[in-house]
C-alpha positions, -999 to +999 in steps of 0.1 A: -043+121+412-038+100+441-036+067+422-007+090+407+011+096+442+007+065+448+024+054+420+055+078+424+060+067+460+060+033+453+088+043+427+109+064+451+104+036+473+142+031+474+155+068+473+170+080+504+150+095+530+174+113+543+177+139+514+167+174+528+137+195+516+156+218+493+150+247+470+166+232+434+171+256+409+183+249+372+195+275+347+185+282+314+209+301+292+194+314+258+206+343+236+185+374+231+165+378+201+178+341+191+168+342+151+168+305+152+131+307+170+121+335+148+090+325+116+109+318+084+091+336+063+101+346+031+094+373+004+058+359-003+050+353+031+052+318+029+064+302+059+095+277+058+098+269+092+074+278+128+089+299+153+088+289+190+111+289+219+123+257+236+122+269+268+083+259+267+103+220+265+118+228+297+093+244+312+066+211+308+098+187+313+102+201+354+061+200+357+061+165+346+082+155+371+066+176+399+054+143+416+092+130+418+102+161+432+074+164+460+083+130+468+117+138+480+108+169+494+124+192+468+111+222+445+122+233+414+122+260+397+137+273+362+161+303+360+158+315+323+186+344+313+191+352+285+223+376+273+229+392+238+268+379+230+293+354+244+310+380+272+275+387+282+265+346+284+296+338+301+291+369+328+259+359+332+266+319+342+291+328+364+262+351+381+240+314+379+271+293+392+277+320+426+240+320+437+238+282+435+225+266+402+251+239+396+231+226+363+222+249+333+207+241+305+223+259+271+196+273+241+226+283+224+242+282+184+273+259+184+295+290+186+284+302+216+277+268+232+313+264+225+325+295+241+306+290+274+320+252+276+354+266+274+352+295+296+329+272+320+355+240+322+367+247+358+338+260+371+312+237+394+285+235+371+270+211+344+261+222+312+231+208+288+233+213+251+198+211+241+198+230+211+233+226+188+241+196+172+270+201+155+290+169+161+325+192+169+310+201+204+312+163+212+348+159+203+358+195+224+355+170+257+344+195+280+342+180+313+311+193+327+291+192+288+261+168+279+239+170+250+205+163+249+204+175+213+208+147+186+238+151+167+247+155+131+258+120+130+232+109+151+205+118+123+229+110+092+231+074+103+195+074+113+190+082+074+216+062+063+199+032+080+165+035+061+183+039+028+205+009+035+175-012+042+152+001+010+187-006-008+185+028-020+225+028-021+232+057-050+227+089-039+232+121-056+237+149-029+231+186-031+245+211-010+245+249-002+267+276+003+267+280+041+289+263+066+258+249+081+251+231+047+288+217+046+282+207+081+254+181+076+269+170+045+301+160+060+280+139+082+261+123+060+289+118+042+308+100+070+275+079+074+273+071+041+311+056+039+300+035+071+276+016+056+295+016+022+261+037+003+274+050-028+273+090-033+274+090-068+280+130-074+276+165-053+267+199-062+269+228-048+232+243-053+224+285-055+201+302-051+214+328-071+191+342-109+220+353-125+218+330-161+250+324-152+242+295-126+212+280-139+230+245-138+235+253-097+200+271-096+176+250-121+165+224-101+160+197-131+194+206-144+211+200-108+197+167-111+204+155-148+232+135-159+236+111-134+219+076-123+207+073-082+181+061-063+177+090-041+189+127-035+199+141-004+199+179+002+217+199+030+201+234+033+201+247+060+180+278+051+155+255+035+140+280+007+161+265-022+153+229-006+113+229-009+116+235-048+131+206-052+103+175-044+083+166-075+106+189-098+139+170-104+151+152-136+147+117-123+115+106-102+132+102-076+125+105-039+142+136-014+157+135+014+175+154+046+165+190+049+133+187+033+111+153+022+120+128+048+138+149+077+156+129+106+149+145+141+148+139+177+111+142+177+079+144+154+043+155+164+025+130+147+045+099+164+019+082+182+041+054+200+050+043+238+032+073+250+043+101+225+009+114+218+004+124+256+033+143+253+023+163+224-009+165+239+005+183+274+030+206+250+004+220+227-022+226+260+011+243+278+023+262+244-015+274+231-011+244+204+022+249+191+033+217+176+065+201+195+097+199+173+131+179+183+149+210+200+117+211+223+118+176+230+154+180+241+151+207+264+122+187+278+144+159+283+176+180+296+151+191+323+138+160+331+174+141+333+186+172+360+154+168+377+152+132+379+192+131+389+182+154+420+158+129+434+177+092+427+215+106+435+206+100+474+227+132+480+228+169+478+262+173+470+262+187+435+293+161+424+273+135+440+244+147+417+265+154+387+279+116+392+248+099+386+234+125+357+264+107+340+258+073+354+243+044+335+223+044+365+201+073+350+171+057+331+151+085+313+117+077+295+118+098+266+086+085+251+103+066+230+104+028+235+136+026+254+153+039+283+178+067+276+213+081+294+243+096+283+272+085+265+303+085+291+331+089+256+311+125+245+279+132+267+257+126+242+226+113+255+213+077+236+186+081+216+164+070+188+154+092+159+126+096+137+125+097+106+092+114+094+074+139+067+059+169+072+033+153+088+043+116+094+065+100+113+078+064+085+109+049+105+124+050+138+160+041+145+176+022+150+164-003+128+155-038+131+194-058+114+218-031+128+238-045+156+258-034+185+274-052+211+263-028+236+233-013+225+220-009+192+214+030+201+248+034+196+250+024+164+235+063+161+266+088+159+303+083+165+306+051+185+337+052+217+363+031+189+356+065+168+355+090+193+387+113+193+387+145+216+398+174+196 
């Protein structure tokens, strides 16, 4: 431990000394009951997807930085509401925004992140999308929204990449029936025509028994009568997805909502210091097994913390300022350093490619270029980016 103080004062070496011993406390806005961190389990009892609230991501994200913050003489604590609809959310930020919390982080669906942004675009306060990545709440240009969740686009053209470099370049896609599904496809789609992969055919998939559909719901019947090299699937709801490995007409391999999955984090990553952090989230959660939306809110804590000590100011614009700046440099156990995007407040990352229990590509890949950073050849690049 003190080899550890050490270390951290040496690294706030340069911070201000004149920033005052302060009481810092971030928001955390989630919805009540949120069903996206209930078990999916269905009718058999098998489970599709582990519950498990991201505010445990948070939560390890301000005690990692602890050291950084006893350095400059601040604590921090978390303030985590949560409220059952979008009057009650926006009520209830205000509330966070009078008794002092300039930064909150948002556990939110799209919808509601939406909402709050609009209803929170005058107000002195910086939101954090951990949690939706829907690429339309990065064209909305709220001024006061960042995102520490990855993006549709973001993971599309991580997939994309891999496919383009197996020169796996006929796909045959499958989609559902929610908007979710046409969400992710539309994405994909887009990265798809960017690197010129050829979607050779898609379906809309049921789950429906009625004899009726068995060309939507027949899984080797949904995939007959056409050539590929791969198939990607966009279910959101994931039952009709894990049917579909090892049981389509062509051996072929499956990808996006089930097989190879792109995310901003895998458990089984063992690179620049990801183990450790899995490590320290299953010790904190009881051995729960970190997922992307955890490693988000870890990271939206640890970008508001970290802007706190380096902005060499307590003036919450001053603070705000450099949270935006390319002067933030976040480790995100990941290889590189990470910030935000100034054209959408999307924060840079790379994303993993992996199986269920396997992490096979990282991205960006080695051959994709940009004249900034290759990170940003992950989602809509500034030439792209169009408020809306």
């Amino acid at each position: 431990m003190t080899r550890l103080m050490g270390a951290a004062a040496l690294t706030l070496g340069l911070l201000s000394s004149s920033v005052a011993a302060a009481e810092v406390t971030i928001g955390y806005l989630g919805l009540t009951d949120d069903a996206r961190y209930h078990p999916d389990i269905v009718y058999t009892r098998i489970e599709i997807a582990p519950g498990g609230n991201p505010i445990d991501g948070a939560t390890m994200g301000v005690s990692d930085l602890a050291v950084v913050s006893d350095a400059v003489g601040q604590t921090v604590s978390l303030d985590h509401v949560e409220a059952a609809d979008a009057p009650a959310l926006i009520a209830t930020l205000k509330d966070m925004v009078g008794k002092g919390e300039h930064f909150v982080i948002l556990d939110l669906p799209a919808d509601l992140v939406d909402q709050v942004a609009a209803a929170a675009a005058d107000l002195p306060v910086t939101l954090v999308n951990a949690t939706a990545p829907q690429d339309y709440l990065r064209t909305r240009c709220y001024p006061n929204l960042l995102h520490t969740a990855a993006s549709d686009r973001m993971n599309a053209d991580a997939m994309v990449q891999l496919l383009r470099t197996r020169n796996w370049t006929r796909i045959l896609m499958l989609v559902g029936p929610h908007e979710r599904d046409a969400e992710m496809a539309a994405s994909f789609r887009a990265s798809a025509e960017r690197l010129r992969l050829d979607i050779v055919d898609e379906r809309q998939f049921t789950l429906s028994t009625d004899p009726a559909n068995r060309e939507a719901n027949n899984t080797q019947l949904i995939t007959g009568g056409a050539d590929y090299d791969i198939i990607y699937i966009a279910d959101s709801e994931g039952e009709y997805a894990r049917y579909l490995p090892y049981d389509t007409q062509l051996a072929r391999p499956v990808v996006g909502s089930t097989g190879l999955v792109a995310s901003e984090w895998q458990w089984s990553w063992d690179r620049d210091g990801s183990t450790q952090v899995t490590v320290r989230f299953e010790e904190l959660t009881d051995g729960r097994r970190m997922t992307g939306q955890d490693w988000a809110t870890w990271m939206a804590a640890k970008s508001i913390v970290t802007a706190y000590a380096k902005a060499r100011s307590d003036d919450p614009a001053d603070i705000a300022a450099y949270l935006r700046s390319s002067r933030l440099r976040m480790d995100g156990a990941k290889g590189v350093q990470l910030n935000f995007r100034e054209w959408d407040g999307q924060m840079r990352m790379p994303i993993v490619l992996a199986t269920h229990n396997a992490v096979i590509a990282e991205a960006p890949l080695e051959g994709f270029l940009h004249q900034t950073t290759t990170l940003d050849t992950l989602g809509t690049d500034q030439p792209e980016h169009q408020c809306q």
